[in-house]
TORSE-897750 format. One record per residue: x, y, z of N, C-alpha, C in turn; residue number from 1. Coordinates in steps of 0.2 Angstrom, whole numbers, plus 5000, padded with zeros to 4 digits. Layout:
# residues N
((X, Y, Z), (X, Y, Z), (X, Y, Z), NUM)
...
//
This chain:
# residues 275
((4791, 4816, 5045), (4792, 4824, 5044), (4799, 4825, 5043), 1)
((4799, 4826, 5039), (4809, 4830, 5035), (4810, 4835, 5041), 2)
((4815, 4834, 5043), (4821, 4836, 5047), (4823, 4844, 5046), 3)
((4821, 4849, 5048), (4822, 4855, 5045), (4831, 4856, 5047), 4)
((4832, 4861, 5039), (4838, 4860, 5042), (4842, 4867, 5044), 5)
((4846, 4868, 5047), (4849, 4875, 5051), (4853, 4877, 5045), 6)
((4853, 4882, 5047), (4858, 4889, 5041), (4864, 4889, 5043), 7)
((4869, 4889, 5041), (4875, 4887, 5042), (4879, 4894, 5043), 8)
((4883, 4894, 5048), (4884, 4897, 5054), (4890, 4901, 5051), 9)
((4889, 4909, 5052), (4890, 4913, 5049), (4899, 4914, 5052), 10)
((4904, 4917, 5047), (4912, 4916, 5049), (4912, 4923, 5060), 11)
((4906, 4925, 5060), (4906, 4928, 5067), (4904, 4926, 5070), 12)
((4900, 4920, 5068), (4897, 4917, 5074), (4901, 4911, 5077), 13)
((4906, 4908, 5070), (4908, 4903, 5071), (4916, 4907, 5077), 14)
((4916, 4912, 5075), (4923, 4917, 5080), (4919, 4918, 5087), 15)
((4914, 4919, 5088), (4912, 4917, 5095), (4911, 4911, 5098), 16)
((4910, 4908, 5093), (4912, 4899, 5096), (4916, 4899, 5099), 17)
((4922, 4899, 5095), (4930, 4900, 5096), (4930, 4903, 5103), 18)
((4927, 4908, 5103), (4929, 4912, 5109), (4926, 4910, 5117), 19)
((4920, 4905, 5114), (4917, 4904, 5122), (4921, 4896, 5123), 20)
((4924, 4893, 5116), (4929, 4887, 5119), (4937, 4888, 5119), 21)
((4938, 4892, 5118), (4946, 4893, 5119), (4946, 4898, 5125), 22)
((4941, 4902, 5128), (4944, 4906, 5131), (4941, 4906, 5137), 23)
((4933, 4905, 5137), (4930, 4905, 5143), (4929, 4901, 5146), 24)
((4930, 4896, 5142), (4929, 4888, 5145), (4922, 4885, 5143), 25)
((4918, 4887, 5140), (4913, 4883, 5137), (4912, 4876, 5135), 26)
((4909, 4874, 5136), (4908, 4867, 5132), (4916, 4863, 5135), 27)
((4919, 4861, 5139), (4927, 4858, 5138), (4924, 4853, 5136), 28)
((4929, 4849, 5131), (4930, 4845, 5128), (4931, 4837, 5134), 29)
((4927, 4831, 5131), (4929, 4825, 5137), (4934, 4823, 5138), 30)
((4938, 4824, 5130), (4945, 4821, 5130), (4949, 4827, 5134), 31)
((4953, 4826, 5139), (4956, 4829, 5143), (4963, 4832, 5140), 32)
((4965, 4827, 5134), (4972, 4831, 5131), (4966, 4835, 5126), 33)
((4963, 4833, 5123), (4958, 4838, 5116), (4959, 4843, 5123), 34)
((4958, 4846, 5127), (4952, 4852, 5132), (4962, 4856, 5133), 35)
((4968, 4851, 5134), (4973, 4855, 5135), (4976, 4858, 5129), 36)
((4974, 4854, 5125), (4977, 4857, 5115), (4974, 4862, 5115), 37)
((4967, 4865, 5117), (4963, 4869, 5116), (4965, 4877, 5120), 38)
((4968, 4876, 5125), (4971, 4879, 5132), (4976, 4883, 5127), 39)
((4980, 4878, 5124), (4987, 4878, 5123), (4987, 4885, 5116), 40)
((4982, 4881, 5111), (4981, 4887, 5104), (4977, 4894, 5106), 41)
((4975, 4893, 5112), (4971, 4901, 5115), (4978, 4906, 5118), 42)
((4982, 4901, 5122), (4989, 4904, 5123), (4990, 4908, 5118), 43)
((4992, 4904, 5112), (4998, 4908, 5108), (4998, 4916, 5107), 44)
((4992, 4918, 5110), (4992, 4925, 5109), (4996, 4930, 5114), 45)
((4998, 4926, 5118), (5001, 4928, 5125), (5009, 4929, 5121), 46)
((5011, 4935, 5122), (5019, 4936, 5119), (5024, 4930, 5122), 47)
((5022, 4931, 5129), (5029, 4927, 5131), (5027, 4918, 5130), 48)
((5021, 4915, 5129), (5022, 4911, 5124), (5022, 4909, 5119), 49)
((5020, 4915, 5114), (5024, 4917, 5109), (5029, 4914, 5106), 50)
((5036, 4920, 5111), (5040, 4919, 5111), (5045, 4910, 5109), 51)
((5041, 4907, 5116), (5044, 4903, 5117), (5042, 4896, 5109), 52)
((5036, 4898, 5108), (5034, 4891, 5103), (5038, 4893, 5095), 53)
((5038, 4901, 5098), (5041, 4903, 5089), (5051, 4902, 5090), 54)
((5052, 4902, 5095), (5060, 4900, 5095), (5060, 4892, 5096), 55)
((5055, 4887, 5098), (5056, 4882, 5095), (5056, 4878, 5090), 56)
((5051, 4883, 5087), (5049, 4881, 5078), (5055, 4884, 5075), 57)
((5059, 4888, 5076), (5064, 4889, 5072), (5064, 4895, 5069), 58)
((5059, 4899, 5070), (5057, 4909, 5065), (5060, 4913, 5068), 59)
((5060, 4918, 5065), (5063, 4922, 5066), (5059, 4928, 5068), 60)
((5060, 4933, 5074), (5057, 4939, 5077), (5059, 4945, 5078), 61)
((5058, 4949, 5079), (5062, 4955, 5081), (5064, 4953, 5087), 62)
((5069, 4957, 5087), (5074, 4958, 5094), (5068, 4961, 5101), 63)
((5070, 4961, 5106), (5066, 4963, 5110), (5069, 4967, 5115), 64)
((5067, 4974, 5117), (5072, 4978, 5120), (5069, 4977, 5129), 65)
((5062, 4977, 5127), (5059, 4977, 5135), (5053, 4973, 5134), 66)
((5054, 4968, 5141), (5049, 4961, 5140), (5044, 4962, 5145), 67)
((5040, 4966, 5144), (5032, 4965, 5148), (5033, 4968, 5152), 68)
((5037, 4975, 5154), (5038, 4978, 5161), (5030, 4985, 5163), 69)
((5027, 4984, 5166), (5024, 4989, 5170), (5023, 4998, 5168), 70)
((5021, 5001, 5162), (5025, 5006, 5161), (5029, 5012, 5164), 71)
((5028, 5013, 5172), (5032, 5016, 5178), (5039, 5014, 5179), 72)
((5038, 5007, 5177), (5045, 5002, 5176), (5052, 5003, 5172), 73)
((5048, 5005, 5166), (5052, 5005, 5158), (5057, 5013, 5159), 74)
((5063, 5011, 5156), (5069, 5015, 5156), (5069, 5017, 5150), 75)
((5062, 5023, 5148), (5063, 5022, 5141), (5071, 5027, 5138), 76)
((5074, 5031, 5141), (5082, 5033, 5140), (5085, 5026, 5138), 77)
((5084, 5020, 5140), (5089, 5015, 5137), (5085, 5012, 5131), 78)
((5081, 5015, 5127), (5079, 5012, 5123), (5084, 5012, 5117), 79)
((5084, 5009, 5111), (5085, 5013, 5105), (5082, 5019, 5103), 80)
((5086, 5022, 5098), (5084, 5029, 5093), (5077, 5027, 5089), 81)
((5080, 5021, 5086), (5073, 5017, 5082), (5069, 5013, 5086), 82)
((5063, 5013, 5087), (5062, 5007, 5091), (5050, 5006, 5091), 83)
((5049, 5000, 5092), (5043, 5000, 5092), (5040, 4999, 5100), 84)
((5036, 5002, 5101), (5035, 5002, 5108), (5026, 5002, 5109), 85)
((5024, 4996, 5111), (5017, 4995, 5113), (5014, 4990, 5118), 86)
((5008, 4993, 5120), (5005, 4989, 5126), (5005, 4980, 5125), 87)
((5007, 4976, 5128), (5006, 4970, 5125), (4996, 4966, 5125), 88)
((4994, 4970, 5126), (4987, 4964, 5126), (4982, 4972, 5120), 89)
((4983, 4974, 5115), (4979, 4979, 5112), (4979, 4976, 5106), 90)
((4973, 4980, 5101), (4972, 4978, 5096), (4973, 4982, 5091), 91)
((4974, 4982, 5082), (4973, 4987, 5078), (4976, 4993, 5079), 92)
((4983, 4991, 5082), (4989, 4999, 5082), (4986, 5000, 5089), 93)
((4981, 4999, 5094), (4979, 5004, 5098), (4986, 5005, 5102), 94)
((4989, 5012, 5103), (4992, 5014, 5108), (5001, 5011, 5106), 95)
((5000, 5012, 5098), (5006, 5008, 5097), (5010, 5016, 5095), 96)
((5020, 5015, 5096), (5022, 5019, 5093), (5027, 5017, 5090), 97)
((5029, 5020, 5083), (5035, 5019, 5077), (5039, 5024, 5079), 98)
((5043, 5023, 5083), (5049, 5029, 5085), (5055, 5029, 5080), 99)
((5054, 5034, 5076), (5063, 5032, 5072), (5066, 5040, 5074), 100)
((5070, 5040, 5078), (5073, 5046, 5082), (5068, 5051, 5085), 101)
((5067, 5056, 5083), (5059, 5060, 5086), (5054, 5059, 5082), 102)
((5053, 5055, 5077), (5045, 5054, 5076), (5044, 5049, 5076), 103)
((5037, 5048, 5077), (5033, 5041, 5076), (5030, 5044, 5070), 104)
((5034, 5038, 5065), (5029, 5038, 5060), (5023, 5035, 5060), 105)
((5022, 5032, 5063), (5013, 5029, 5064), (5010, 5036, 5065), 106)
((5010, 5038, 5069), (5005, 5043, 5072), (5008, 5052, 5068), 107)
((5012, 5051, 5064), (5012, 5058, 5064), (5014, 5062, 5066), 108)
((5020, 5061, 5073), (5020, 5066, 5079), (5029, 5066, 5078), 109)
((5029, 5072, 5081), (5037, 5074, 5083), (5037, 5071, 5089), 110)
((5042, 5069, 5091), (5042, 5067, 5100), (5049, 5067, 5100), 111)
((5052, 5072, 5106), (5056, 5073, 5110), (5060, 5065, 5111), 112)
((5066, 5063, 5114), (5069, 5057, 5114), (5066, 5057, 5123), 113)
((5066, 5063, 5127), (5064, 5064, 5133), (5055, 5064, 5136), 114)
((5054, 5063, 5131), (5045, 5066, 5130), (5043, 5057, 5127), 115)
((5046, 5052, 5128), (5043, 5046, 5125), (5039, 5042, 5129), 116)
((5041, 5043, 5136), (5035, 5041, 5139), (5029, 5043, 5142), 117)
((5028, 5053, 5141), (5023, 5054, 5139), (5020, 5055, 5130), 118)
((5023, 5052, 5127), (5019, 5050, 5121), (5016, 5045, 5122), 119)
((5018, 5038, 5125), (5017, 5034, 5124), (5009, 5034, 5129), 120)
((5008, 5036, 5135), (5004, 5039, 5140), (4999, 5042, 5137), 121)
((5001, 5047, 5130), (4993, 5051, 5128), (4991, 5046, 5122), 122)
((4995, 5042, 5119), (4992, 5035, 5116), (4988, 5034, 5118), 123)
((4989, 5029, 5123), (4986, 5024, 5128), (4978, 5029, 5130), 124)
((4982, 5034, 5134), (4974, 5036, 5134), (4969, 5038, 5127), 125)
((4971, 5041, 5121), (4968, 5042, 5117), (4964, 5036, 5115), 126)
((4968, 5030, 5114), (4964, 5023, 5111), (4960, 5019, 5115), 127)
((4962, 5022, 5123), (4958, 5017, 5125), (4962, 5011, 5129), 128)
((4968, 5009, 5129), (4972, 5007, 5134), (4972, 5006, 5139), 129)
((4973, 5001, 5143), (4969, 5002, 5152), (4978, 5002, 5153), 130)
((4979, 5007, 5157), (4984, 5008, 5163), (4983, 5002, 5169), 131)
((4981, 4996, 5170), (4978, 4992, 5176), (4984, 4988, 5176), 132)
((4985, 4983, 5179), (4991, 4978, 5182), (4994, 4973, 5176), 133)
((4986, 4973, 5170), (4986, 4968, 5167), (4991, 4970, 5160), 134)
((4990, 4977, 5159), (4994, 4980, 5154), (5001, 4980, 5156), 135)
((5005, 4979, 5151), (5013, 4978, 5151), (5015, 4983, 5145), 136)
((5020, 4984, 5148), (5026, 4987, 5139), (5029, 4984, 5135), 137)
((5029, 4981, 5129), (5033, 4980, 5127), (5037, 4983, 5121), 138)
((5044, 4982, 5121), (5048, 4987, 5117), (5052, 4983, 5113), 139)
((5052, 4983, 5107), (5055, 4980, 5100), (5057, 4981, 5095), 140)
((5063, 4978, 5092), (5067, 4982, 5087), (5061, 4983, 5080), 141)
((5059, 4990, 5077), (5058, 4994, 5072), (5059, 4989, 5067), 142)
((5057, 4986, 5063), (5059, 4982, 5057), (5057, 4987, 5050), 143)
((5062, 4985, 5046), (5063, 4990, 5039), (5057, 4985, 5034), 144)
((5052, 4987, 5030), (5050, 4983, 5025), (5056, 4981, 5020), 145)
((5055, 4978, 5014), (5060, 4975, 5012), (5059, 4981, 5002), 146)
((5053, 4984, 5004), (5054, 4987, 5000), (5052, 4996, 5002), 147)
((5058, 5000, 5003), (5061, 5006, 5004), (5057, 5011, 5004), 148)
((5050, 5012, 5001), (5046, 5017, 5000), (5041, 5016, 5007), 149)
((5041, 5010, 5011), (5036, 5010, 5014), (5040, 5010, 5021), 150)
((5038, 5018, 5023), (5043, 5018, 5031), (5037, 5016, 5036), 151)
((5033, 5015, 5036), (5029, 5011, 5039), (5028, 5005, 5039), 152)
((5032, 4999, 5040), (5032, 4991, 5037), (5026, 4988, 5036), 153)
((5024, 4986, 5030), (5017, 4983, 5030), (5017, 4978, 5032), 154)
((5011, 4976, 5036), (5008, 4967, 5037), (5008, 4963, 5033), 155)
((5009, 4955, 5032), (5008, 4952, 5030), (5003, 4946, 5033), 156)
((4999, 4946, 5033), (4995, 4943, 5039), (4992, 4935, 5031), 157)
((4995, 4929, 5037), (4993, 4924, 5031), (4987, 4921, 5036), 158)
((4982, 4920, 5033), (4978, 4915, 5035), (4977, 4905, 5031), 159)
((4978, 4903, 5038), (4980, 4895, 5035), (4975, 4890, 5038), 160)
((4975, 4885, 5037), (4972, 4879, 5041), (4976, 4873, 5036), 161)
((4976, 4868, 5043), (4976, 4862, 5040), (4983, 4861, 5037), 162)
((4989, 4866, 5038), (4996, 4866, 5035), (4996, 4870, 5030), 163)
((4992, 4872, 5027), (4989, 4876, 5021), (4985, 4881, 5021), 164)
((4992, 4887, 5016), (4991, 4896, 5017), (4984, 4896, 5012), 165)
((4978, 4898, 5015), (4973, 4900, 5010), (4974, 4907, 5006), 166)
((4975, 4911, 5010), (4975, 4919, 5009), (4981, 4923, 5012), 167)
((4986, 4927, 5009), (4987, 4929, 5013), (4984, 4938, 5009), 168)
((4985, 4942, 5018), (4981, 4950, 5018), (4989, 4953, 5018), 169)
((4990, 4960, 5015), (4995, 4963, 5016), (4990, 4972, 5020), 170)
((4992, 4973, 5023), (4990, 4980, 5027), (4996, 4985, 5025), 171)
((4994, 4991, 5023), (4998, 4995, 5022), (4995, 5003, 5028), 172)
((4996, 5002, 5032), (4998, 5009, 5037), (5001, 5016, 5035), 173)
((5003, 5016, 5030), (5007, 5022, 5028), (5004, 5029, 5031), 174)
((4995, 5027, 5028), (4992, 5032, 5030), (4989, 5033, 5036), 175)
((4992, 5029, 5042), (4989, 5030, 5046), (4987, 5023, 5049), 176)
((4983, 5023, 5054), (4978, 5018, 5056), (4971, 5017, 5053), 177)
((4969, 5021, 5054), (4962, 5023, 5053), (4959, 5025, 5044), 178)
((4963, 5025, 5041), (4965, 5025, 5033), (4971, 5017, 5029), 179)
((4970, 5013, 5032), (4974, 5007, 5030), (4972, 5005, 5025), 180)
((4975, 5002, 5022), (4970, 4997, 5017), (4973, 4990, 5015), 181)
((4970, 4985, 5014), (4972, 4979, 5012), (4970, 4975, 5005), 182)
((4974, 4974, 5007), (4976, 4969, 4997), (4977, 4962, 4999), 183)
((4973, 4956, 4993), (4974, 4951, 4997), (4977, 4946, 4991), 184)
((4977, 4940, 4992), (4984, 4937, 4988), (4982, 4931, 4989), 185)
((4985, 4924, 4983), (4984, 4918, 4987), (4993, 4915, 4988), 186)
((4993, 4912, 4990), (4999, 4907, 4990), (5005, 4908, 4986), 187)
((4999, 4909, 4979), (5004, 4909, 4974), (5006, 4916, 4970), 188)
((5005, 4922, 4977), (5001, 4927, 4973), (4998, 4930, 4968), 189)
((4993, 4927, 4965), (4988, 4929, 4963), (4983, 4934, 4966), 190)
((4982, 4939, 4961), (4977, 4946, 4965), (4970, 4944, 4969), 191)
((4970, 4943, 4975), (4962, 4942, 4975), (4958, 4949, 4972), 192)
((4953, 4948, 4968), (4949, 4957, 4966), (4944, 4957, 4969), 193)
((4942, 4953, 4972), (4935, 4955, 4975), (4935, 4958, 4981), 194)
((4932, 4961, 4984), (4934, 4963, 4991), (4932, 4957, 4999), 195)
((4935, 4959, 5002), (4935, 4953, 5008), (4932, 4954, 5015), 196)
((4936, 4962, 5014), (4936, 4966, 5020), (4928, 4970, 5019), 197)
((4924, 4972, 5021), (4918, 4978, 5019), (4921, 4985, 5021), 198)
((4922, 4985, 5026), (4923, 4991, 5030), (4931, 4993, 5031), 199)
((4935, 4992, 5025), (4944, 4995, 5022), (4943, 4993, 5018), 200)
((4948, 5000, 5016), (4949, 5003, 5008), (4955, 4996, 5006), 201)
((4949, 4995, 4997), (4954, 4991, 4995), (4961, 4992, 4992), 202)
((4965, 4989, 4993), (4971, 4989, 4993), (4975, 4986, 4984), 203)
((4979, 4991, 4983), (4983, 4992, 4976), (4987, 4984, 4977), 204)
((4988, 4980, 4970), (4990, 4975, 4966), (4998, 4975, 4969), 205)
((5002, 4972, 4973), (5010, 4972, 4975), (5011, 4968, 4970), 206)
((5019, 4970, 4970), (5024, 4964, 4966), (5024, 4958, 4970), 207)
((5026, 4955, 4966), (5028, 4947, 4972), (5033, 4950, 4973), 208)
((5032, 4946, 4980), (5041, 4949, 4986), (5046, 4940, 4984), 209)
((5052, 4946, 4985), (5058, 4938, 4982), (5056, 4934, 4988), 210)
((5056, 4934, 4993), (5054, 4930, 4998), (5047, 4926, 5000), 211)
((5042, 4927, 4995), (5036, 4924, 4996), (5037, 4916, 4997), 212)
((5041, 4913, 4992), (5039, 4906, 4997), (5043, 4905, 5005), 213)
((5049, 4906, 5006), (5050, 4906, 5010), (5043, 4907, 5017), 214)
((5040, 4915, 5017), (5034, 4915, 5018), (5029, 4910, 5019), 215)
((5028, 4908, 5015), (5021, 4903, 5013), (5024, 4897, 5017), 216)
((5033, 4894, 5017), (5036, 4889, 5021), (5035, 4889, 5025), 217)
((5038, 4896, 5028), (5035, 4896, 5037), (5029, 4897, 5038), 218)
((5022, 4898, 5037), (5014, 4897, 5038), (5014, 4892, 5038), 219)
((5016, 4888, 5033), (5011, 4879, 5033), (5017, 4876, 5039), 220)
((5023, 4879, 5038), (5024, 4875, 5044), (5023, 4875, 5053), 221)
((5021, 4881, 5054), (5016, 4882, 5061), (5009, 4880, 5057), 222)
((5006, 4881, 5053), (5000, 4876, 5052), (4999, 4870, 5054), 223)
((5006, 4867, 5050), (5003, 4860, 5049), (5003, 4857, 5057), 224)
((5008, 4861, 5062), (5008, 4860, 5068), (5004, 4860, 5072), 225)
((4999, 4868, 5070), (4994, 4868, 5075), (4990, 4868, 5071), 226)
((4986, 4866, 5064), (4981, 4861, 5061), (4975, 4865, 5059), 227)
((4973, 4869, 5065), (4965, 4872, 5066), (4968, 4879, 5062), 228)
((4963, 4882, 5060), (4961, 4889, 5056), (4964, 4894, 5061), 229)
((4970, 4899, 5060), (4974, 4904, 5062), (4976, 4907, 5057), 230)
((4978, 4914, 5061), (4982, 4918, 5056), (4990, 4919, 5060), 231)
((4994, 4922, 5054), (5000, 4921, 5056), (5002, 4928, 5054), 232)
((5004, 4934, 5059), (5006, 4940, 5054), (5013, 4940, 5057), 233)
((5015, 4942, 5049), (5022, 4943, 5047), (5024, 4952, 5045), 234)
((5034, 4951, 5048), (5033, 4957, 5041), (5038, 4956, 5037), 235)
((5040, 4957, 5031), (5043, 4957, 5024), (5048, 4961, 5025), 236)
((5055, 4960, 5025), (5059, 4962, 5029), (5064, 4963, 5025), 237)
((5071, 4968, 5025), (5077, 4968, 5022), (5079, 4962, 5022), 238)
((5078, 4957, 5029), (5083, 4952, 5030), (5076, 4945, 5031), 239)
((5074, 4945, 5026), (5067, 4940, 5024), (5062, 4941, 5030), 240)
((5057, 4936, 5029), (5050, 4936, 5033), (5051, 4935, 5039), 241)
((5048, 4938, 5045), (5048, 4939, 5051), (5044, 4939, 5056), 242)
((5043, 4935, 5062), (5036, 4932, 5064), (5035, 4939, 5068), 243)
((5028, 4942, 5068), (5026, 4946, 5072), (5023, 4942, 5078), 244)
((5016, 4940, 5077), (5013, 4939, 5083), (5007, 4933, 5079), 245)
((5002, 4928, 5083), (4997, 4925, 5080), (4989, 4929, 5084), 246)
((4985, 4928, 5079), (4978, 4931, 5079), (4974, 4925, 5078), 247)
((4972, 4923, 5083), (4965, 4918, 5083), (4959, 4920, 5082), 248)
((4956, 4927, 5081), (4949, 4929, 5082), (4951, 4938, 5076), 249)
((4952, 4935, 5071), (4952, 4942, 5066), (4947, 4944, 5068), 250)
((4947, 4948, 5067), (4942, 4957, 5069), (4936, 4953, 5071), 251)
((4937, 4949, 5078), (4930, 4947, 5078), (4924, 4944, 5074), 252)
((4928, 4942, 5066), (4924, 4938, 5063), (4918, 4946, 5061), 253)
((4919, 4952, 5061), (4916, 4956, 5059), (4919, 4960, 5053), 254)
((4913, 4963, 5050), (4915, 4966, 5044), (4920, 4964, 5038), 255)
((4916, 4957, 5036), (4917, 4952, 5031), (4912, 4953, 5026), 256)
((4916, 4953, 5020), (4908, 4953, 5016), (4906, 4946, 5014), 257)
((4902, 4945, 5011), (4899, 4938, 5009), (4904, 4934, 5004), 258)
((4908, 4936, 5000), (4914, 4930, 5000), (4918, 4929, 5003), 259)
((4920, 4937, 5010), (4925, 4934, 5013), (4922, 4930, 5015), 260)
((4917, 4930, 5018), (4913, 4926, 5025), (4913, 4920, 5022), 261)
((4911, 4918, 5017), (4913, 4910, 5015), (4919, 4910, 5012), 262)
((4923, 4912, 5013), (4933, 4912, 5011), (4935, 4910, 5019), 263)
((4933, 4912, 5025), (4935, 4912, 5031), (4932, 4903, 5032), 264)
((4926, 4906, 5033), (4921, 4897, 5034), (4925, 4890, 5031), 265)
((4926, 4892, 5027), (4929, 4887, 5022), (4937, 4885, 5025), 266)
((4940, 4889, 5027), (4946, 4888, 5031), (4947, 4885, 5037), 267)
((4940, 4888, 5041), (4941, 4884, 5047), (4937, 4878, 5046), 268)
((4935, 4876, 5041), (4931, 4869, 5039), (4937, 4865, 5039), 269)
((4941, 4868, 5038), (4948, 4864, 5034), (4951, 4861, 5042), 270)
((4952, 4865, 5046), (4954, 4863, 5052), (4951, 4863, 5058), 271)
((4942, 4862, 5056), (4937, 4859, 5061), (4941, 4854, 5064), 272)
((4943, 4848, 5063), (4942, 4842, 5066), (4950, 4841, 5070), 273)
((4950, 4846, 5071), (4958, 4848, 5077), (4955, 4854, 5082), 274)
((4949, 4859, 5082), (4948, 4861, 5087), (4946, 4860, 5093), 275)
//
């Protein structure tokens, strides 16, 4: 009797893998260093390791004004005029603010230099934000796009495996959070036309930025480091590319359409045999 054979495992299902082995301890691997490596790339989402693995790869970050302090804690009077100010463990803008002297241009709001920390406060609670032990502040220089119309810095979010930039996503915020849209690209920028995302508006055709390889240097080289399927977001800067932060678990492996979803699959095939 033939061997029936199974469906192959959809890009959110394969992100909940991910999730019951890197985070919850599922399945630990026999090999003792394999189950520590695994530990180690669930880290990187942790700012202050972060920090430390992208200052010894050699990138570059924004300045940081305030490291993880309690928000009761936070002097926000010694902040900068310009300055970006969010919870460290949220997702998708939640409870984030773009302060450039009295407005946050993310959100649209005039804010007092005095009224910062209760702006930051009806944030938090709007989104959703836990005020608990676990939530911290963190406060960080404003970075300028590198192209002048966009006072809102777009994302460069590169998804890679295996040393090698598959796709990269640009996000444009201009309009808000909840109006974003994305445009996708390969390595060499080339327009992806098809859509990736189902549920965001697709995203207008950009120049190549003078910096894109550079870009694309720094991915494969945390790539080739950490091997397995990651994203890397960036932003395109006055003074070149700029590590934000890493994303092990895009939107939950949800709301892909059928070519993203085998765009993604394909990628973490690429750096299966390092998770």
């Amino acid at each position: 009797m033939s061997e029936v054979s199974r469906p192959t495992p959809t890009f959110r299902q394969r992100m909940q893998r991910r999730l019951g082995l890197w985070y919850q301890g599922k399945e630990p691997h026999p090999d003792p260093e394999r189950q520590k490596r695994r530990q180690f790339l669930a880290s990187l989402t942790n700012k202050t390791v972060m920090c430390r693995y992208i200052k010894e790869m050699g990138l570059p970050m924004p300045d940081l004004y305030c490291d993880h302090l309690p928000i009761d804690e936070v002097d926000f009077r010694s902040l900068p005029k310009r300055v970006v100010i969010k919870p460290n463990n949220s997702a998708c803008c939640h409870g984030v603010a773009l302060l450039d002297g009295r407005r946050d241009v993310l959100n649209r709001k005039f804010v007092m230099l005095r009224n910062r920390e209760q702006h930051l406060r009806h944030l938090w609670q709007r989104d959703g934000v836990s005020f608990g032990v676990g939530t911290k502040v963190v406060a960080e220089e404003f970075l300028r796009d590198f192209d002048k119309r966009f006072k809102v810095p777009r994302d460069f979010k590169v998804y890679t495996a295996n040393g090698r930039v598959g796709v990269i996503q640009v996000n444009d915020r201009s309009k808000g959070t909840k109006d974003r849209s994305l445009s996708y690209f390969t390595r060499d920028w080339d327009f992806v036309d098809e859509k990736i995302k189902s549920d965001v508006t697709f995203g207008p055709k950009y120049d190549r930025p003078d910096d894109l390889e550079q870009l694309v240097e720094m991915s494969e080289r945390l790539s080739a480091d950490l091997v397995v399927f990651y994203r890397f977001d960036f932003y395109m800067t006055t003074r070149g590319p700029v590590f934000g932060e890493f994303t092990s678990y895009p939107a939950a492996g949800v709301g892909f359409t059928p070519f993203g979803d085998r765009l993604m699959c394909g990628l973490m095939d690429e750096g299966a045999h390092a998770e």
